[in-house]
C-alpha positions as CSV (number, residue, x, y, z in Angstrom):
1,X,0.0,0.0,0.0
2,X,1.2,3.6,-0.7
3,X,1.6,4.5,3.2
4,X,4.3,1.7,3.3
5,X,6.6,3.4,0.5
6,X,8.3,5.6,2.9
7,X,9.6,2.4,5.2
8,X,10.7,0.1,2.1
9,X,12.7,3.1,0.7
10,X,14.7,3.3,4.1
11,X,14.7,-0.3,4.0
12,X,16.3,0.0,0.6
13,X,18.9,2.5,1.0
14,X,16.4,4.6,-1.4
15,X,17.4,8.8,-0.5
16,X,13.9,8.9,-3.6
17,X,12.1,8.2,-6.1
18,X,12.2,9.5,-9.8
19,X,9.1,8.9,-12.1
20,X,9.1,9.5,-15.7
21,X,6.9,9.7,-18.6
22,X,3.2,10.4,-19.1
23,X,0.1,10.1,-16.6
24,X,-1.4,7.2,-18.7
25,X,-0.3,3.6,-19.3
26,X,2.7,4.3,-17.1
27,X,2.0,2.1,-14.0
28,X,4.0,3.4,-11.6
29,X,3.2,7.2,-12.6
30,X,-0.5,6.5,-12.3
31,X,0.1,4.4,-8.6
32,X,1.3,8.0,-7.6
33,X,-1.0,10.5,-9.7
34,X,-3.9,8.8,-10.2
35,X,-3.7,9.2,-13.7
36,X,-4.3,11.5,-16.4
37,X,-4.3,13.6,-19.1
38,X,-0.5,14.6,-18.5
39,X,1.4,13.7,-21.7
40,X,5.3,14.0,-20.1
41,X,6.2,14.2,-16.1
42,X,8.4,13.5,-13.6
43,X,7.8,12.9,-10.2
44,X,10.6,13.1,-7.5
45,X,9.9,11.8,-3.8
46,X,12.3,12.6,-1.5
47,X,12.2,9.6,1.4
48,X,9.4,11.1,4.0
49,X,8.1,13.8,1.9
50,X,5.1,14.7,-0.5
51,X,6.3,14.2,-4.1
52,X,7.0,17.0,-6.5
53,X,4.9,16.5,-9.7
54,X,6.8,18.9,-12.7
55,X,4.7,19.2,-15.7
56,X,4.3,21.1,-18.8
57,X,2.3,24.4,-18.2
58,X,-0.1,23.2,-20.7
59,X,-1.3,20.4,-18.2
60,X,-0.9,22.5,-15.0
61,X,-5.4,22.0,-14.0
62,X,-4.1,18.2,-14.3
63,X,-2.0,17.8,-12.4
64,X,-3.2,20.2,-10.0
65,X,-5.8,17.0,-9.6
66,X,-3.1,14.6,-8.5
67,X,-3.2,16.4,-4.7
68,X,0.8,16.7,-5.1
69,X,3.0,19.3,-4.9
70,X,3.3,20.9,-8.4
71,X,5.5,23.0,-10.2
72,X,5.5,23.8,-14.2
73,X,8.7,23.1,-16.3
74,X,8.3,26.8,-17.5
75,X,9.7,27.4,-14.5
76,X,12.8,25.6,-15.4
77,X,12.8,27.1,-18.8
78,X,15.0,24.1,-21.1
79,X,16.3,27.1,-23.5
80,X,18.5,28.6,-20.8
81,X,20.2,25.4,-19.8
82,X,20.6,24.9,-23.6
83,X,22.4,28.2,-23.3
84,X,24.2,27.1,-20.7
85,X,25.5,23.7,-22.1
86,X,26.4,25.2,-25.5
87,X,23.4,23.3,-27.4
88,X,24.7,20.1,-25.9
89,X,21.0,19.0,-25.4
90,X,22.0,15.5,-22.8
91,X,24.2,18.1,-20.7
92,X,21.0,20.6,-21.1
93,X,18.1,18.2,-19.4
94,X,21.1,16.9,-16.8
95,X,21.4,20.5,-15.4
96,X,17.8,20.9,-15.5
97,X,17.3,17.5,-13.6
98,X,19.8,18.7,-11.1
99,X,17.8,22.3,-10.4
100,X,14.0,19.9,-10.5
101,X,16.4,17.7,-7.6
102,X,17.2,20.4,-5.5
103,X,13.8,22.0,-6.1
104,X,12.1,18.5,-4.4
105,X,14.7,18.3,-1.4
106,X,16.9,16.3,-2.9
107,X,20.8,17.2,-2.8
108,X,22.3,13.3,-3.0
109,X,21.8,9.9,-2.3
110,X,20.9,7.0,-4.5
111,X,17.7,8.3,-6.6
112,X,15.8,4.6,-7.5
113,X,14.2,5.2,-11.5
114,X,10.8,4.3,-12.5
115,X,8.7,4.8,-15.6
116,X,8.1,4.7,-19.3
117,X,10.0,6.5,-21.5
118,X,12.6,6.2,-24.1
119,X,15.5,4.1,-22.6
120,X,18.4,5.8,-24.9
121,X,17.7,9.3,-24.0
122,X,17.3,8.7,-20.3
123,X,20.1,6.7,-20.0
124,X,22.3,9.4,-21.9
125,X,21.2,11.8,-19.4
126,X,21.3,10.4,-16.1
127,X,24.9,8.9,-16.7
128,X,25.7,12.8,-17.2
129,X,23.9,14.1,-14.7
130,X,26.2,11.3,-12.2
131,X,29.1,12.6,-14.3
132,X,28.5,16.4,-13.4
133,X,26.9,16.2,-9.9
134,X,28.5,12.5,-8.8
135,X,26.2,13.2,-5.4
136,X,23.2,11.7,-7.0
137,X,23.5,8.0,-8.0
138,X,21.0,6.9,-10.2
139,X,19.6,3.5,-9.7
140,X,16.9,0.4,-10.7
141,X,16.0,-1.8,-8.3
142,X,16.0,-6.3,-9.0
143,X,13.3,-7.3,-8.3
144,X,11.3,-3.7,-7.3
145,X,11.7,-4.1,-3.6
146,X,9.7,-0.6,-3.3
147,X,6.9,0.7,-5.9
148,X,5.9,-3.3,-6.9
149,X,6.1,-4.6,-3.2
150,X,4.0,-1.5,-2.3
151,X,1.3,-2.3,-5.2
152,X,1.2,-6.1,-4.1
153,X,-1.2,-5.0,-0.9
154,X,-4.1,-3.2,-2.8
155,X,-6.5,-0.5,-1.0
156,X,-10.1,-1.1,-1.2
157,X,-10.8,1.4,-4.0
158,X,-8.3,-0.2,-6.2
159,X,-10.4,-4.0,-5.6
160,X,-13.7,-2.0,-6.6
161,X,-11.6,-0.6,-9.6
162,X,-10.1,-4.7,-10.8
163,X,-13.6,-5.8,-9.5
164,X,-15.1,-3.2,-12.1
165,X,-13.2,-4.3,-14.3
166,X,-13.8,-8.0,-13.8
167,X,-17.4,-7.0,-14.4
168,X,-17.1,-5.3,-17.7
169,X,-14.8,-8.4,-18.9
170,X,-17.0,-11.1,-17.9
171,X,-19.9,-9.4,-19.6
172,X,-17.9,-9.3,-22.9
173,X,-17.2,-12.9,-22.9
174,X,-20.6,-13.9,-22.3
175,X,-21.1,-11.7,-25.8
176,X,-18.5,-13.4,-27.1
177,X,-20.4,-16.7,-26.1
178,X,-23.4,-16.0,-27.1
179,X,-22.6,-14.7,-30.2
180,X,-20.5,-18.1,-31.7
181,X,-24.0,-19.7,-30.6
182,X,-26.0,-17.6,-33.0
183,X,-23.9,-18.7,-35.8
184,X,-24.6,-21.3,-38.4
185,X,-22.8,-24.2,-39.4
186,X,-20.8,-25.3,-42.8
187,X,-19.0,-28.6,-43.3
188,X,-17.7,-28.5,-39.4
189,X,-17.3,-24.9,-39.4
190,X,-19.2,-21.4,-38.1
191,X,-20.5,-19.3,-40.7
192,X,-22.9,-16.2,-40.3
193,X,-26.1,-15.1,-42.1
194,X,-24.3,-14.2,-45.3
195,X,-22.5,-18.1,-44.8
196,X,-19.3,-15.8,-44.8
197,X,-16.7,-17.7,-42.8
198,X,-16.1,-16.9,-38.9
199,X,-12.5,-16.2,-38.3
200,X,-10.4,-15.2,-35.3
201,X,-9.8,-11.8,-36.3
202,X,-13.3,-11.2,-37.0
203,X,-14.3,-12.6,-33.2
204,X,-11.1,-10.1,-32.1
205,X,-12.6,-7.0,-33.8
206,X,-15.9,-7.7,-32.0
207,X,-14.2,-8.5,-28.3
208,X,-12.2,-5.1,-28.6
209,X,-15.7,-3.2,-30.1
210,X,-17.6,-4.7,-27.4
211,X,-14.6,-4.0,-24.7
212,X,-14.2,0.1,-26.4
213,X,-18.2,0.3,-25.9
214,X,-17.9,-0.4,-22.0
215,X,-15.1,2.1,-21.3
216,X,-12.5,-0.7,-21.7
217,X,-9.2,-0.7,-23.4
218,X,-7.3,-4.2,-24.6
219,X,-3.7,-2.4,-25.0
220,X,-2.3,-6.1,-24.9
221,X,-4.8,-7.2,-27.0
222,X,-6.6,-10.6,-26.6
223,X,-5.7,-14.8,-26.7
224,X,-8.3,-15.7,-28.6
225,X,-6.2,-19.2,-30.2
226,X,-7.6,-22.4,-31.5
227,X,-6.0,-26.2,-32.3
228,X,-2.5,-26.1,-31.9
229,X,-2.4,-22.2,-31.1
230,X,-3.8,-22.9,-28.4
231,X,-1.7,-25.2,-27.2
232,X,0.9,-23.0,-26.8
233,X,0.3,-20.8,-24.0
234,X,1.0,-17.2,-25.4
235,X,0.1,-17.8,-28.9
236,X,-2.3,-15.3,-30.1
237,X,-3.9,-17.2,-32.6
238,X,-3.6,-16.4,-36.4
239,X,-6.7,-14.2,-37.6
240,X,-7.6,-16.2,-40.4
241,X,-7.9,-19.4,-38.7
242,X,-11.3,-20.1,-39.2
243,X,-13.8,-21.7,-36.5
244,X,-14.1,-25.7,-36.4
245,X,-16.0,-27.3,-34.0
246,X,-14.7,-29.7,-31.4
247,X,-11.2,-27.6,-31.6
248,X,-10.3,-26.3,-28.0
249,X,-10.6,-22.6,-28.0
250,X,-8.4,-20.6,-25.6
251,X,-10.1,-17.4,-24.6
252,X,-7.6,-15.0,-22.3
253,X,-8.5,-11.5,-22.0
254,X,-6.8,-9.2,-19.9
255,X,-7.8,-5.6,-20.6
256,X,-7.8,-2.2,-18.5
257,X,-9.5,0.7,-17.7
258,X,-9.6,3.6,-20.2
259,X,-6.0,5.7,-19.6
260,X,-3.8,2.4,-18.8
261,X,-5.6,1.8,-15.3
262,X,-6.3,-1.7,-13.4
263,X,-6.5,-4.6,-15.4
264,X,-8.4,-7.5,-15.4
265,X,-7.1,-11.1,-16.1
266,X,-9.6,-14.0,-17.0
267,X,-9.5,-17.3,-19.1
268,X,-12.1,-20.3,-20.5
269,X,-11.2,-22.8,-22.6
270,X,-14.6,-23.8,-25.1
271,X,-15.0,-26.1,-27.6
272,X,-17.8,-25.2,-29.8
273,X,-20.8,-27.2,-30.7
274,X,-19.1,-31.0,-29.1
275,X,-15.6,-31.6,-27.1
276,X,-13.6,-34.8,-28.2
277,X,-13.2,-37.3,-25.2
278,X,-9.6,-36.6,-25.1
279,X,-9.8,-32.9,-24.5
280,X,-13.0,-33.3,-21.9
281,X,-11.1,-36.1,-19.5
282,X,-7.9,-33.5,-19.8
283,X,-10.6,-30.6,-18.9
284,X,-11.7,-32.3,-16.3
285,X,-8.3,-32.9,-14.8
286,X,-7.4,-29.3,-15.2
287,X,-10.7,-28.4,-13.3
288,X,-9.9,-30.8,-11.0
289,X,-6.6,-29.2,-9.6
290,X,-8.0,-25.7,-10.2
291,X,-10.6,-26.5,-7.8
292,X,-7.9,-28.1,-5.3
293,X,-5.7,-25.7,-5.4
294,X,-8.4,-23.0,-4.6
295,X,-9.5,-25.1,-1.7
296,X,-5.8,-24.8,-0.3
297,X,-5.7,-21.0,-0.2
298,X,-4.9,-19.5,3.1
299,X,-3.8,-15.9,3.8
300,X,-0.6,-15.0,4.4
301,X,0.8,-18.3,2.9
302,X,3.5,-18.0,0.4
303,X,2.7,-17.9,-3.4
304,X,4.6,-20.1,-5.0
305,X,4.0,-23.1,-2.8
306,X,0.7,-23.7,-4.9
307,X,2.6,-23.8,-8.2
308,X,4.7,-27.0,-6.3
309,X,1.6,-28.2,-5.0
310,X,0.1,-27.9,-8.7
311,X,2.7,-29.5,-10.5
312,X,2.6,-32.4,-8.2
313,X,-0.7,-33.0,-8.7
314,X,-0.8,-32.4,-12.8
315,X,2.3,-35.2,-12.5
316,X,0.2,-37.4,-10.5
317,X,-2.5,-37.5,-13.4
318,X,1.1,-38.2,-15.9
319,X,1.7,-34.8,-17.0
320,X,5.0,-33.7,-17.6
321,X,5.7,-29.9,-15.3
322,X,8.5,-27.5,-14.7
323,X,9.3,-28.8,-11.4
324,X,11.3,-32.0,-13.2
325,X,11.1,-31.1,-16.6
326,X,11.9,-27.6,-16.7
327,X,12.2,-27.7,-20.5
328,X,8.9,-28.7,-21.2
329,X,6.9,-27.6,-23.8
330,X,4.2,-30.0,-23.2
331,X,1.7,-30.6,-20.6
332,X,1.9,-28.3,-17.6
333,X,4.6,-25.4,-18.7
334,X,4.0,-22.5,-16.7
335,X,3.4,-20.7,-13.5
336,X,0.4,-20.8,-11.7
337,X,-0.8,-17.2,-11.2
338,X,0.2,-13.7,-10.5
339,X,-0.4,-10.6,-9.0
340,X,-3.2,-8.5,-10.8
341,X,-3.0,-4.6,-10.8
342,X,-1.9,-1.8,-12.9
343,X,0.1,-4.3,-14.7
344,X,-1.2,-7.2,-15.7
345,X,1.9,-9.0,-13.9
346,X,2.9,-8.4,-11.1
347,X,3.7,-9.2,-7.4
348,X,3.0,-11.9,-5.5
349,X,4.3,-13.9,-8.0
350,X,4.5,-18.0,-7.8
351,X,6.8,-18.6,-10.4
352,X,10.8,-19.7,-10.5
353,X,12.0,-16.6,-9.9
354,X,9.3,-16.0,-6.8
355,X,10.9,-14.9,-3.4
356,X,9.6,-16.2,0.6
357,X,7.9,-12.1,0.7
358,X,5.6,-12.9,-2.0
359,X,2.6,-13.7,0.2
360,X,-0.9,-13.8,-0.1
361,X,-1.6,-10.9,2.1
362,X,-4.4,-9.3,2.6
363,X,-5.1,-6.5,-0.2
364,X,-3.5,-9.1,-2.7
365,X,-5.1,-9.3,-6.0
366,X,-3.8,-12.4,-8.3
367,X,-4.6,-15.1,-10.6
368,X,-5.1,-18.7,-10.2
369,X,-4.6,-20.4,-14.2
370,X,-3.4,-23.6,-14.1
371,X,-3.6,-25.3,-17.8
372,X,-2.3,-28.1,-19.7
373,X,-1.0,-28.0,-23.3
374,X,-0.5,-30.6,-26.1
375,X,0.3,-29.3,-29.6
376,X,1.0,-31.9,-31.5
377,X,-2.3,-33.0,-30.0
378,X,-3.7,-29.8,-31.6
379,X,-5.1,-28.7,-27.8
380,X,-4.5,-27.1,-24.8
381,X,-6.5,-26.0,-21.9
382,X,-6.4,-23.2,-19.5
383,X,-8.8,-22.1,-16.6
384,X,-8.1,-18.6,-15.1
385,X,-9.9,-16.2,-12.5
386,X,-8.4,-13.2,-10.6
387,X,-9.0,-13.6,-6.6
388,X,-8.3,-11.5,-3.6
389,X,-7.5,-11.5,0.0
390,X,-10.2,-9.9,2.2
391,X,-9.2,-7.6,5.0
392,X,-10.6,-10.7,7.4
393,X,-8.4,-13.0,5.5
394,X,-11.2,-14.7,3.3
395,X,-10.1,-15.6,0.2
396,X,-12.6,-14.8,-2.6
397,X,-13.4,-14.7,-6.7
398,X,-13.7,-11.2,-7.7
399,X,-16.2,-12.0,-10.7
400,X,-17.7,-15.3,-11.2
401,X,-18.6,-16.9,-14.9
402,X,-19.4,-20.2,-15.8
403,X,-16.6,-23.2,-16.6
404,X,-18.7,-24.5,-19.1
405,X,-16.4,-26.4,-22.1
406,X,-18.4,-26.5,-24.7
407,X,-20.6,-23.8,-26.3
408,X,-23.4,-25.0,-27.7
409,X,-24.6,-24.1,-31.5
410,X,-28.1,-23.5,-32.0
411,X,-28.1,-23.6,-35.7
């Protein structure tokens, strides 16, 4: 939670915190803002202080919303530090960082960098501004042991905001659902009213007009993957691929509030009109350990003991896993779950790379998606919802939807 930034900067050895980049679809500049129609910031907290938020003049009504301490770059006017650096424009924005610095409090330490921005240009001036004013040590931080640590603990307006979201999502793939139904059949495949073939992109096109309609953007777009796409976890699935029934369908959409807010994460698998045995027993099995797994959840419990406890149970049922074939690309080949927020990954994490902090805490907003994949079986399955921990420690779905595998065709 934001009040616990302070103490895991001093825990850090964190003197403050530079944000850069725009108000929207920067995740750590809208944590701090709120968000925005503020096109190029930065924001500098100094350890124990209100932030300074320096914007272009232009912008000054927005981010006078952000509640922070504000101050316009005409202020700082970029043409005399140009004078002063001789038209050297890196040594130009390093002098200029150095006065925005001082302005916030700031006259040394190690300065930890967030944001998004172009990665050449920052990185040309903040090795000059060291270079000129060696005080000030620019830093990143592996793994985020500040902003990301902070976001894993969520206040309750930011679960109304991912529950929100979970609403509007849901709701779009119960269009989506009902609008393969409608469709007709050809030969084994879905056609509409003109007998005009169905095809991935065309189901795309109406999840992201349906998604644009509810105040919803899809900036990662969708998985929407069938056959062998979608046994391969990340595969977006190729537009033209038309729609056959009895092919496993994975459907993960993950989109976010208008501006690059929360996100929401959800996944069914469907097969449309019938599913082969094969892929039902296999669905069955993944439901199975979704549903034991869920069972197990306890607060405060670490993360990534669940994806152990998943693997074991997926190689009970014969399924190769990452715990003792870490090279798999077939049957159970990823992490469990992750945190949910204003990324669509983030901490707790459960995964490899997963530390003994990253703990399902109350506040915690994450994903439970275990799935199996066969390619060369032309399949793969995934179930997904997004949970959270309850101030009282319950453990509960933020949106529910039906686990139905197959969609029914009433044509």
């Amino acid at each position: 939670m934001k009040n616990e930034i302070d103490q895991l900067m001093n825990d850090a050895g964190i003197d403050a915190l530079l944000i850069v980049g725009a108000a929207q679809h920067n995740p750590y500049m809208v944590y701090l803002t709120g968000g925005g129609h503020i096109t190029n910031a930065d924001l500098i907290k100094k350890a124990g202080e209100k932030a300074f938020l320096f914007h272009g003049p232009m912008e000054r009504d927005e981010a006078a919303k952000t509640g922070l301490n504000t101050c316009s770059y005409d202020q700082y006017p970029f043409t005399g530090y140009l004078q002063k650096a001789n038209n050297d424009h890196v040594d130009a924005y390093a002098l200029r960082y150095h006065d925005l610095l001082i302005h916030s409090g700031v006259h040394g330490g190690r300065i930890a960098l967030y944001g998004k921005t172009d990665i050449g240009a920052k990185f040309a001036i903040f090795q000059r501004l060291h270079q000129l004013f060696p005080q000030y040590t620019i830093t990143g931080l592996v793994p985020d042991t500040i902003l990301l640590k902070a976001m894993m603990r969520k206040e309750p307006s930011e679960i109304e905001c991912i529950r929100a979201m979970g609403k509007i999502t849901t709701k779009v793939v119960g269009k989506v659902a009902h609008f393969l139904s409608c469709q007709k059949v050809r030969n084994g495949f879905l056609v509409d009213e003109q007998e005009q073939p169905v095809t991935i992109g065309f189901v795309k096109s109406k999840i992201n007009y349906w998604l644009s309609e509810a105040g919803a953007e899809n900036p990662a777009q969708t998985i929407f993957a069938i056959g062998r796409d979608a046994g391969v976890p990340h595969s977006q699935g190729n537009p033209d691929d038309l729609l056959e029934l009895g092919k496993t369908i994975v459907f993960d959409i993950f989109p976010c509030e208008s501006g690059g807010g929360y996100f929401y994460d959800f996944t069914r698998t469907w097969c449309l009109g019938y599913a082969p045995d094969e892929v039902q027993a296999l669905y069955e099995q993944v439901k199975r350990v979704y549903n034991r797994v869920v069972s197990s959840l306890k607060v405060n419990s670490v993360f990534k003991q669940y994806q152990k406890m998943t693997c074991e149970l997926f190689e009970e049922m014969g399924h190769p896993t990452l715990l003792n074939t870490p090279s798999t690309l077939q049957g159970y080949v990823h992490s469990l779950g992750h945190g949910l927020g204003l990324h669509i990954h983030e901490m707790p994490f459960s995964g490899a790379t997963a530390t003994e902090d990253e703990i399902l805490a109350p506040g915690s907003v994450f994903t439970i998606e275990p799935g199996l994949y066969y390619p060369d079986k032309g399949f793969g399955i995934r179930l997904e919802d997004t949970y959270y921990v309850a101030n009282d420690g319950t453990i509960e779905k933020m949106v529910d939807y039906p686990m139905d595998l197959v969609i029914p065709i009433k044509k």
